[in-house]
DSSP file (Angstrom, degrees, kcal/mol; ACC not computed):
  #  RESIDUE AA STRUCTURE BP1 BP2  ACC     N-H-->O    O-->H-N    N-H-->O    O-->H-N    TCO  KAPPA ALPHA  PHI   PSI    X-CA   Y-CA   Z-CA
    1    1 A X    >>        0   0    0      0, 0.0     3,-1.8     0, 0.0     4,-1.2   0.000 360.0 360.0 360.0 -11.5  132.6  104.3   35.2
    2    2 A X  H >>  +     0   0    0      1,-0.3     3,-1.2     2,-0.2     4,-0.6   0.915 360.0  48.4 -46.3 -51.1  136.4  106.2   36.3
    3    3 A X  H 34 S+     0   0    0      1,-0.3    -1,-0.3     2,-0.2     4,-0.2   0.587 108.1  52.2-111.3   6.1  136.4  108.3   33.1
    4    4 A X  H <4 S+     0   0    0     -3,-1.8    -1,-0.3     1,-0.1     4,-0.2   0.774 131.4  20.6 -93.0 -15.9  132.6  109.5   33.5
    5    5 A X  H <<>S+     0   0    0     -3,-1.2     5,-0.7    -4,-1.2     4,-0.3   0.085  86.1 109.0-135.0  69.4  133.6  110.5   36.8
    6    6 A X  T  <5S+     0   0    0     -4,-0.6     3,-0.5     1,-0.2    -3,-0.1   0.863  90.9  38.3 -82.9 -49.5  137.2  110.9   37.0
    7    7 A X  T   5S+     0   0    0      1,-0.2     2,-0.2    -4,-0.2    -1,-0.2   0.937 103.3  63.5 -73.9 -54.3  136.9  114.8   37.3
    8    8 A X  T   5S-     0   0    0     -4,-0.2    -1,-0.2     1,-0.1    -2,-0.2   0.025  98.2-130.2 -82.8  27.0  133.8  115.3   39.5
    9    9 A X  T   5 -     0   0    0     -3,-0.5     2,-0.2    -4,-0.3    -3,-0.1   0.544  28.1-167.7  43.3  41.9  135.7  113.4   42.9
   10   10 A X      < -     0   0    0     -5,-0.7    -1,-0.2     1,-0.1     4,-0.2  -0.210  32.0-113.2 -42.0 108.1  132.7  110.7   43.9
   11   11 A X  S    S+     0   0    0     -2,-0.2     2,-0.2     2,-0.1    -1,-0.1  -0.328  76.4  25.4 -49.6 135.0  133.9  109.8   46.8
   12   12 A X  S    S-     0   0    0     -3,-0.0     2,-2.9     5,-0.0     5,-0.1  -0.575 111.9  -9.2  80.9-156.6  135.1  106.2   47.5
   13   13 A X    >   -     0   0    0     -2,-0.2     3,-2.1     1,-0.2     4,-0.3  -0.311  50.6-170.9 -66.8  83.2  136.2  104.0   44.9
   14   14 A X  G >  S+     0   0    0     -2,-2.9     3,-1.4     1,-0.2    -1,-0.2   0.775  84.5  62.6 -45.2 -38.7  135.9  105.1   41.4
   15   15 A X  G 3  S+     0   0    0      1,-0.4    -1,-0.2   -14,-0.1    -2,-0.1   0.746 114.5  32.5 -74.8 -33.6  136.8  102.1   40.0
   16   16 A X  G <  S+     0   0    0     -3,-2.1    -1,-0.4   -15,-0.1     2,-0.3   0.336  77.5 140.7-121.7  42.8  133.9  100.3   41.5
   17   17 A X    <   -     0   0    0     -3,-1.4     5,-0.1    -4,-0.3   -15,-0.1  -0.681  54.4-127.2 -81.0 103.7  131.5  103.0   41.5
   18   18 A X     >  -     0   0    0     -2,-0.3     4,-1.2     1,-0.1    -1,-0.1  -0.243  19.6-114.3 -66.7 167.4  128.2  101.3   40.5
   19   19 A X  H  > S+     0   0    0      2,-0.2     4,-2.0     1,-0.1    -1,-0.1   0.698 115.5  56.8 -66.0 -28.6  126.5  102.8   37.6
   20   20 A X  H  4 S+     0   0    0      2,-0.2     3,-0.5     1,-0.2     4,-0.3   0.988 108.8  59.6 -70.9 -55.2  123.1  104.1   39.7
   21   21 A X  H  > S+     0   0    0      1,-0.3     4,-2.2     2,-0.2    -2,-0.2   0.750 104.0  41.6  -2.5 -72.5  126.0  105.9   41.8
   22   22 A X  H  X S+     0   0    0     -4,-1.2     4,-1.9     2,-0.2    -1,-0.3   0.836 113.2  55.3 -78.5 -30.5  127.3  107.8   39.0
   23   23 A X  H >X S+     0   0    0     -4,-2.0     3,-2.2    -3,-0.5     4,-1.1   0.784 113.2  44.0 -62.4-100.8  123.4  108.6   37.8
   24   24 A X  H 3> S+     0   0    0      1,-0.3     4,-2.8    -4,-0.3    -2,-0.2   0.447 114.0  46.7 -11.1 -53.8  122.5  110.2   41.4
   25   25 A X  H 3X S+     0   0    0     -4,-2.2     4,-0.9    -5,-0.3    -1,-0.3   0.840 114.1  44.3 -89.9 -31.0  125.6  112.0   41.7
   26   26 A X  H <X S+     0   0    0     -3,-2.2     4,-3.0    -4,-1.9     6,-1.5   0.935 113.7  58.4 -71.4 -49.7  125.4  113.7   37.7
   27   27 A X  H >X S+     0   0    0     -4,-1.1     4,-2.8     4,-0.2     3,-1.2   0.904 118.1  32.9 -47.9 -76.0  121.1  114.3   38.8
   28   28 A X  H >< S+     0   0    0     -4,-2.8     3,-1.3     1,-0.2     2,-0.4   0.643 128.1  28.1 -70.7 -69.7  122.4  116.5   41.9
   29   29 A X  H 3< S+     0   0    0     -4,-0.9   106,-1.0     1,-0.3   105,-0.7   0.031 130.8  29.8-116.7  37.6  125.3  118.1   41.1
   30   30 A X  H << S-     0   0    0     -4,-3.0    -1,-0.3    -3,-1.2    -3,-0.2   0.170  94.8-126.8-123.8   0.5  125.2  118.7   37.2
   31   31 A X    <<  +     0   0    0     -4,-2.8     2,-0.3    -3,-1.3    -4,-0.2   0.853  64.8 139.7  84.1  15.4  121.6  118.9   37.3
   32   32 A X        -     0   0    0     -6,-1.5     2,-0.9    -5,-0.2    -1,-0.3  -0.855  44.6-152.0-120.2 154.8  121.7  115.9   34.4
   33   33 A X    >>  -     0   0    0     -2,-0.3     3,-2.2    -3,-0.1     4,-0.7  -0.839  13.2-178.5-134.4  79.8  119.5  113.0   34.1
   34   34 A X  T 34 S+     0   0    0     -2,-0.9     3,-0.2     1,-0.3    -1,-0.1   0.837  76.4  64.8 -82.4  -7.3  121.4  110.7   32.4
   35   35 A X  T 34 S+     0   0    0      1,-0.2    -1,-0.3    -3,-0.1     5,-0.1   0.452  96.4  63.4 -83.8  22.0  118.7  108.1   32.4
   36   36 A X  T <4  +     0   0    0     -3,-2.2    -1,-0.2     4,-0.0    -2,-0.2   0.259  69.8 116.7-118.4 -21.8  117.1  110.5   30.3
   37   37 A X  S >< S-     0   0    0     -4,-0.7     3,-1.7    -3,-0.2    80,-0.1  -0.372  79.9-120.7 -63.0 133.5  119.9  110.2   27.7
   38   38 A X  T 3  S+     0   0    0      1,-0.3    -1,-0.2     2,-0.1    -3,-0.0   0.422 108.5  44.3 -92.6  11.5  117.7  108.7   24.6
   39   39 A X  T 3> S+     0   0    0      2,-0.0     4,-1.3    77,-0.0     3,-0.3  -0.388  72.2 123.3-134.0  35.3  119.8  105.3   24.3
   40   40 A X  T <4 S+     0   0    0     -3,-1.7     4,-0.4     2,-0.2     5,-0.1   0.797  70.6  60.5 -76.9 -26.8  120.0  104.7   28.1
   41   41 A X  T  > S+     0   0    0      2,-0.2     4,-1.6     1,-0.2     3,-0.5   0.842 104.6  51.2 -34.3 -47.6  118.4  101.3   27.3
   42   42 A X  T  4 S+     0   0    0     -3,-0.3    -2,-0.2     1,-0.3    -1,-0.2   0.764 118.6  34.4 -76.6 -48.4  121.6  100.5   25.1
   43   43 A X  T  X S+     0   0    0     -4,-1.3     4,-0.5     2,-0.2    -1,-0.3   0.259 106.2  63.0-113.2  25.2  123.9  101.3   27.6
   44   44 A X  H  > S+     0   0    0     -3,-0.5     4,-1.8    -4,-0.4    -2,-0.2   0.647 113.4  45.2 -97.2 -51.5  121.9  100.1   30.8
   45   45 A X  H  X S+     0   0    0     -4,-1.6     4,-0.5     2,-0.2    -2,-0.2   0.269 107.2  59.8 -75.1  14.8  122.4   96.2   28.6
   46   46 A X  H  > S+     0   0    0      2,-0.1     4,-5.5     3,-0.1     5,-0.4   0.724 101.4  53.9 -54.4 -65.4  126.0   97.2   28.0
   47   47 A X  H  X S+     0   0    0     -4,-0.5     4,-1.8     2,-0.2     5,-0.3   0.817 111.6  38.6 -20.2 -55.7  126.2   97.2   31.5
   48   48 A X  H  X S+     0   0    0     -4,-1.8     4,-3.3     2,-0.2     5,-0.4   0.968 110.3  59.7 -86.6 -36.4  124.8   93.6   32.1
   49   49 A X  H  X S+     0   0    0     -4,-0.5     4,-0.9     2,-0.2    -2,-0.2   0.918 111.0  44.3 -50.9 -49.0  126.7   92.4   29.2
   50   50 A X  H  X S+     0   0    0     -4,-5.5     4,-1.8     1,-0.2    -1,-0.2   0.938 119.4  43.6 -56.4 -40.2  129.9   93.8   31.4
   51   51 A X  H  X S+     0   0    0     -4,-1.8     4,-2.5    -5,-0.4     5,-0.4   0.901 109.5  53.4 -83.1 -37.5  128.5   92.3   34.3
   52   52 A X  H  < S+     0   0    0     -4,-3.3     4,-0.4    -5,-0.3    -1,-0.2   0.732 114.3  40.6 -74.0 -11.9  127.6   89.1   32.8
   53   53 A X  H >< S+     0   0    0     -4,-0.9     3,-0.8    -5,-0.4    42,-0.2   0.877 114.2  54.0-104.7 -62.1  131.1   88.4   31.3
   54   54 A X  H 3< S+     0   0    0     -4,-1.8    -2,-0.2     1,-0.3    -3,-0.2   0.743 132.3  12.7 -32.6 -66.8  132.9   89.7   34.6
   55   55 A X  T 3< S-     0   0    0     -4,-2.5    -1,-0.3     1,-0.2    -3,-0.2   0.557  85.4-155.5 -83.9  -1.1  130.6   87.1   36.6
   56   56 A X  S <  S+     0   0    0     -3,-0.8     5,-0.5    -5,-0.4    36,-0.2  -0.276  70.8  32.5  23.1-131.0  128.8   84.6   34.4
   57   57 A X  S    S+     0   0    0     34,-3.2     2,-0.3     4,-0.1     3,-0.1  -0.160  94.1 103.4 -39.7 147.4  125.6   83.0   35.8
   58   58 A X  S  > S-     0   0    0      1,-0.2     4,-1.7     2,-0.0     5,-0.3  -0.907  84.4 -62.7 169.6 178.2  124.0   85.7   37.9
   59   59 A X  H  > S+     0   0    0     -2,-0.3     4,-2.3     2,-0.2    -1,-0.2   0.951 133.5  44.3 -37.6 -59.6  121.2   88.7   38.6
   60   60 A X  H  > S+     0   0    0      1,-0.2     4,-4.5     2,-0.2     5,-0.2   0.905 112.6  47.1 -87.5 -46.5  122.8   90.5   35.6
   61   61 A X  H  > S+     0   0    0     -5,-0.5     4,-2.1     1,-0.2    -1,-0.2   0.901 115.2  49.8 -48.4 -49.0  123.1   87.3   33.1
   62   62 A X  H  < S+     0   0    0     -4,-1.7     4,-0.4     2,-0.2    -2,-0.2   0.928 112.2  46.5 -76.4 -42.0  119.4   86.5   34.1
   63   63 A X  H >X S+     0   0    0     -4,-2.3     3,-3.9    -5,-0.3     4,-0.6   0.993 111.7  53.0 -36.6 -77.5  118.3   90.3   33.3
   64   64 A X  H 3X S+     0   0    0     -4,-4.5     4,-3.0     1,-0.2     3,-0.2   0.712 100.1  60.4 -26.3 -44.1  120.2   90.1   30.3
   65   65 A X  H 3< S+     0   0    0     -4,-2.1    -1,-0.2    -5,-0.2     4,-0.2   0.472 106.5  46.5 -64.5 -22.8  118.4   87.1   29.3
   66   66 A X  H <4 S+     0   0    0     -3,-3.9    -1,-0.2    -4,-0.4    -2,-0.2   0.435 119.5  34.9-103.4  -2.2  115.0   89.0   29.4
   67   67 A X  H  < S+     0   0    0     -4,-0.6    -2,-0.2    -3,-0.2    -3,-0.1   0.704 136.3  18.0-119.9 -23.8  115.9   92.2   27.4
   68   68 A X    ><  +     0   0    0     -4,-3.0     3,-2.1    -5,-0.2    -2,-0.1  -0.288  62.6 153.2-141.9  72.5  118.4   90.1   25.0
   69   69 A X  G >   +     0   0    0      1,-0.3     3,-1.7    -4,-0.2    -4,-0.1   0.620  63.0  73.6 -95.9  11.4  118.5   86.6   24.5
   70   70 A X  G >  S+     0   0    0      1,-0.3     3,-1.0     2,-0.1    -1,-0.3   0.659  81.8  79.9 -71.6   2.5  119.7   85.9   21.6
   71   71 A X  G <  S+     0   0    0     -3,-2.1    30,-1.5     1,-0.3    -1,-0.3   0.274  83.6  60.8-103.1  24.5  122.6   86.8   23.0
   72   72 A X  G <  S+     0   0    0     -3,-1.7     2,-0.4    28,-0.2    -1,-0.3  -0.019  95.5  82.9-135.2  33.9  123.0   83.4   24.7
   73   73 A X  S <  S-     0   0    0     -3,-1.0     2,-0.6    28,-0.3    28,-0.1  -0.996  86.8-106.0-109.8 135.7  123.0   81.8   21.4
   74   74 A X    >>  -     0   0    0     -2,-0.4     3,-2.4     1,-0.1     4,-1.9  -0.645  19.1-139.5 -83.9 130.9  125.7   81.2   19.0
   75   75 A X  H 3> S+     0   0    0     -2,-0.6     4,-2.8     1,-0.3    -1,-0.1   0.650 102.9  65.4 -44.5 -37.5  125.4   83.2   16.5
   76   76 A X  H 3> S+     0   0    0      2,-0.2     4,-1.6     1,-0.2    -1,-0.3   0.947 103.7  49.7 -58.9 -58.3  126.4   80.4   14.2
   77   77 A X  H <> S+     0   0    0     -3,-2.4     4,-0.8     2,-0.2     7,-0.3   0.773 110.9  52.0 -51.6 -40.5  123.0   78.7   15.3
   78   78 A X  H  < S+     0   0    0     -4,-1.9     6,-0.2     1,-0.2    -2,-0.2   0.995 105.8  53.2 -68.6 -64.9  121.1   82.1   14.5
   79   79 A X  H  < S+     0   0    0     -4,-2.8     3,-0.2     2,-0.2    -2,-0.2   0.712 114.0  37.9 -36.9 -51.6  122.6   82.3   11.1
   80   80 A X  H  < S+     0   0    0     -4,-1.6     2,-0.5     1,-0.2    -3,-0.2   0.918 141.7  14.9 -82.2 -72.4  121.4   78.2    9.8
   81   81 A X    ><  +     0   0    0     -4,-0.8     3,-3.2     1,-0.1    -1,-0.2  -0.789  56.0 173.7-140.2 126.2  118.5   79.1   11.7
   82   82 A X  T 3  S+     0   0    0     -2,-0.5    -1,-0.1     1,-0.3    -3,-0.1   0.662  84.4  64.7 -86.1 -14.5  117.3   82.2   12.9
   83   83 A X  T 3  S+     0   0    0     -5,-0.1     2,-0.4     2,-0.1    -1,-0.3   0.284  75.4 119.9 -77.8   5.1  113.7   80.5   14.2
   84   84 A X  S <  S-     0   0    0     -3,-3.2     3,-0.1    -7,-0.3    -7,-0.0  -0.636  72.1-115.9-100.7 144.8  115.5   78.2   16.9
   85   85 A X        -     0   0    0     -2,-0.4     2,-1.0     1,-0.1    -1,-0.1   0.085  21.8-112.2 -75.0 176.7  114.4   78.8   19.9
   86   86 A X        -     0   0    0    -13,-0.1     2,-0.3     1,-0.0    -1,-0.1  -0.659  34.1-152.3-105.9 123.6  117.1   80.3   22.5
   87   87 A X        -     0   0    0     -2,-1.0     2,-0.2   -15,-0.2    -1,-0.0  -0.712  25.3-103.1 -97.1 135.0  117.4   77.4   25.2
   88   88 A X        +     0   0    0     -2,-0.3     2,-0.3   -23,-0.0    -1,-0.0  -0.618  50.9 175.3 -65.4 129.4  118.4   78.6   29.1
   89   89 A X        -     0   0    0     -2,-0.2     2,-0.1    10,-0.2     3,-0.0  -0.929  29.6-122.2-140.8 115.3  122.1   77.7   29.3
   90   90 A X        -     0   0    0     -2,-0.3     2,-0.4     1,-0.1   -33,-0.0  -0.273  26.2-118.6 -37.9 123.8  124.1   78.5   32.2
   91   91 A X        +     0   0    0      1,-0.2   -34,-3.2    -2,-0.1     8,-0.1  -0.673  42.4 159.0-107.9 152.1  126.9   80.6   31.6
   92   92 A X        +     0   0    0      6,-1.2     2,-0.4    -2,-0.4    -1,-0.2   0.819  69.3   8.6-106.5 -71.7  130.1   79.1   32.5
   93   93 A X  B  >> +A   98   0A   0      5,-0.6     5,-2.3     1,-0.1     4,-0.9  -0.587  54.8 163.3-112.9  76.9  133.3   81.0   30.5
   94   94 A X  T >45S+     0   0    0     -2,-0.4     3,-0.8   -41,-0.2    -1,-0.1   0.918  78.0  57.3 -69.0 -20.9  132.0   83.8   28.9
   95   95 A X  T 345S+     0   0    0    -42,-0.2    -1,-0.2     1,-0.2    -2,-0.1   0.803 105.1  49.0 -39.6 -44.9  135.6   84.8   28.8
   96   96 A X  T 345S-     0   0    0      2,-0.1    -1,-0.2    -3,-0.1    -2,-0.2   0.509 125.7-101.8 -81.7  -2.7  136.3   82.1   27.2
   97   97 A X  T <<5S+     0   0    0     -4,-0.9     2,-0.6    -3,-0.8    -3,-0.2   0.386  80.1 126.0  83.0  36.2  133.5   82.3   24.6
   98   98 A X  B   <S-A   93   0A   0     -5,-2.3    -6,-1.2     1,-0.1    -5,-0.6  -0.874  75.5  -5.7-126.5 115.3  131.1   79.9   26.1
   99   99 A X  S    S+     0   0    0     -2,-0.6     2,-0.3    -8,-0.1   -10,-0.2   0.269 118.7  71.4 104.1 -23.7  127.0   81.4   26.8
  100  100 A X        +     0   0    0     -7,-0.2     2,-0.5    -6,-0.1   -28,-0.2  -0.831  58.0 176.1-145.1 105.5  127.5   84.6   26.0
  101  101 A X        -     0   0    0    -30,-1.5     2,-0.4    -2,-0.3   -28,-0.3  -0.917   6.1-173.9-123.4 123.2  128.0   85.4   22.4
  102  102 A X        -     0   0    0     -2,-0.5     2,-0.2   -30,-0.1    -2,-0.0  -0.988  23.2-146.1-110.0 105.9  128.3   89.7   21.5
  103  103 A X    >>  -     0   0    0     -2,-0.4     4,-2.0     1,-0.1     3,-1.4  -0.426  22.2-111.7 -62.7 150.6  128.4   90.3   17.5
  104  104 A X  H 3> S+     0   0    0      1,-0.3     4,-0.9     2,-0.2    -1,-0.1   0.713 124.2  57.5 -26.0 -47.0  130.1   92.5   16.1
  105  105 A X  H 34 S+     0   0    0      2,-0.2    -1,-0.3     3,-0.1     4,-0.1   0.152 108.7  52.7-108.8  -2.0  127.3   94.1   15.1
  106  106 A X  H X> S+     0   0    0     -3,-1.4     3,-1.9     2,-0.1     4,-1.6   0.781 105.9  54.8 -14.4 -99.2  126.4   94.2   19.1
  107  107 A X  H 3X S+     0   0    0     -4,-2.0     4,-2.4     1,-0.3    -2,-0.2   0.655 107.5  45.0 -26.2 -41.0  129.5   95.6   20.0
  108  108 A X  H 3X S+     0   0    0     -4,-0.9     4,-2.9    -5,-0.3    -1,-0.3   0.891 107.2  58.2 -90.4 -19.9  129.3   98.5   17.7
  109  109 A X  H <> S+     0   0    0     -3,-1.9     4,-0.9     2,-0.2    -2,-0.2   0.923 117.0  40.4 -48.7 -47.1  125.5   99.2   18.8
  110  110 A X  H  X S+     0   0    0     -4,-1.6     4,-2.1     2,-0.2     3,-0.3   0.915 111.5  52.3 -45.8 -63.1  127.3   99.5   22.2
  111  111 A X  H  X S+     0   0    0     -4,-2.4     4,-1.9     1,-0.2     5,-0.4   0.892 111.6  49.2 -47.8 -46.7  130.2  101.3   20.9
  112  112 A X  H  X S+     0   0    0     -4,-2.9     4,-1.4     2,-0.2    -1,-0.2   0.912 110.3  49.3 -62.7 -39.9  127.6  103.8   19.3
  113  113 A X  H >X S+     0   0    0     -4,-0.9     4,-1.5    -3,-0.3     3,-0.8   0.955 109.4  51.8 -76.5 -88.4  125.6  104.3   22.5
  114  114 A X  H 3X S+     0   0    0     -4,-2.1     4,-2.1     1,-0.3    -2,-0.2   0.499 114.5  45.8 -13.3 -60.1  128.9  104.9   24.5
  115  115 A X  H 3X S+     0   0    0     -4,-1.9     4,-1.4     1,-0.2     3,-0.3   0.973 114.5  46.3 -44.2 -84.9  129.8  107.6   21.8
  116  116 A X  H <X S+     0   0    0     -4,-1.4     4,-1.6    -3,-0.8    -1,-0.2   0.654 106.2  55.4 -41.8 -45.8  126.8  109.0   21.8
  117  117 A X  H >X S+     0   0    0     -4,-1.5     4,-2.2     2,-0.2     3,-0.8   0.995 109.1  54.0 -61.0 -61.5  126.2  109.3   25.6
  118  118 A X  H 3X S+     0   0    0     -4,-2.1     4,-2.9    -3,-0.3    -2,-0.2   0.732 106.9  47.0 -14.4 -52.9  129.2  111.0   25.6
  119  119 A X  H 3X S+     0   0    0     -4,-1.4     4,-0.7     1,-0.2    -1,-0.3   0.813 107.3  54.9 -88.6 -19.4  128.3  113.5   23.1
  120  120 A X  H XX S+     0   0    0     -4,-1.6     4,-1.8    -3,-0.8     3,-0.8   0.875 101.6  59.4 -83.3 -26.3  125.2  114.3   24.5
  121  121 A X  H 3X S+     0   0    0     -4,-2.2     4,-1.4     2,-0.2    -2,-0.2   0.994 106.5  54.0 -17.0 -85.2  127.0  115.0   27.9
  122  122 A X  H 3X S+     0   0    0     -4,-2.9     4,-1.3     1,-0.2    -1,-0.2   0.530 103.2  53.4 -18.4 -43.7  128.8  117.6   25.9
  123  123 A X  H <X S+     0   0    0     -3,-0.8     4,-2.6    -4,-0.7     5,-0.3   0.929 107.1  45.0 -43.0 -81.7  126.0  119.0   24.8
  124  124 A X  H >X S+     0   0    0     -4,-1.8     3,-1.1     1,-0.2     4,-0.8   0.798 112.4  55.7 -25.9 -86.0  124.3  119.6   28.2
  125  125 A X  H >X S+     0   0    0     -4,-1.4     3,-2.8     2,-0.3     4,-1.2   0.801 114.4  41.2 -81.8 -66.0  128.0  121.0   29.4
  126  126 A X  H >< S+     0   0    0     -4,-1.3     3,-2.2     1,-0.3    -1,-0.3   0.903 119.6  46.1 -33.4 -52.2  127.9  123.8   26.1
  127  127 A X  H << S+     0   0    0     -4,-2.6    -1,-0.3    -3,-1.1    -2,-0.3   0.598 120.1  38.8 -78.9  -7.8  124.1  124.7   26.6
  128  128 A X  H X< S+     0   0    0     -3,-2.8     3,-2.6    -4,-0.8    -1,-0.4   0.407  81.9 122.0-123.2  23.3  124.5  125.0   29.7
  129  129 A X  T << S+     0   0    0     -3,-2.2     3,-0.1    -4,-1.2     0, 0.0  -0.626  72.8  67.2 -38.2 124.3  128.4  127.0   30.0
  130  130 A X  T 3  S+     0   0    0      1,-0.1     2,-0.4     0, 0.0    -1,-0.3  -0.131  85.2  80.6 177.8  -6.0  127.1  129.7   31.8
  131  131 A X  S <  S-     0   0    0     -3,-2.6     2,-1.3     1,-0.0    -1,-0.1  -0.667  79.8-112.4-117.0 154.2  126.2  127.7   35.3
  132  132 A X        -     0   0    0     -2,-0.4     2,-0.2    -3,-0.1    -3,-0.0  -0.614  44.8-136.1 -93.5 116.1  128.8  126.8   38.1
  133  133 A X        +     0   0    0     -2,-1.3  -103,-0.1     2,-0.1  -104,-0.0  -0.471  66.6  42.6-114.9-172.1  129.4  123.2   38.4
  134  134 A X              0   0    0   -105,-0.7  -104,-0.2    -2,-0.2  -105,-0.1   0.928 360.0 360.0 -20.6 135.9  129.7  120.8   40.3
  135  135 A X              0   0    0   -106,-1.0  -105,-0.1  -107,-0.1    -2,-0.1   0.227 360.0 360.0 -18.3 360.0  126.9  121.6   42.7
């Protein structure tokens, strides 16, 4: 989250500046709802996908697990057969590539929402040039 608010000076530690953080502080003082953003789903599971490789088993891995589980299959498994079912497996190294499997084809979905958040930011900022920010 530093480079979404890198500019606008949240106070404390940007670098661990949880995500609801940076939503509350964009609601008051740009007046922007970014849970309104029309692929906040996409980047609300980016999020646990960060969190879930950062810690392994956890709150966020077990979220994850309800909104995406194939993504605690190997892919490999999906591929011979895409009707076996996704068995709870702890995750252990997700670093290491063991629990927590992100495609390619994931990664850019992610990559797209990121983008895309971004540009709708942008948006807001044009349409609204004419107002004195930050709050």
């Amino acid at each position: 989250m530093p480079l979404l608010t890198r500019d606008g000076a949240i106070e404390g530690q940007v670098s661990e500046t949880k995500l609801q953080v940076v939503v509350d502080w964009y609601k008051q003082h740009f007046q922007v709802d970014l849970t309104q953003f029309p692929l906040w789903s996409v980047i609300e599971e980016l999020r646990l996908v960060a969190n879930t490789t950062k810690h392994a088993e956890g709150s966020a891995a077990r979220q994850l697990r309800t909104v995406h589980p194939e993504l605690f299959q190997n892919p490999l498994v999906r591929q011979v057969d895409p009707n076996t079912p996704v068995f709870h497996m702890p995750v252990h190294l997700p670093l290491g590539g063991d629990g927590l499997y992100v495609t390619g084809d994931d990664f850019r979905t992610y990559q797209k929402a990121a983008e895309e958040l971004f540009a709708w930011l942008t948006k807001h900022f044009e349409d609204n040039g004419d107002q004195y920010y930050p709050r």
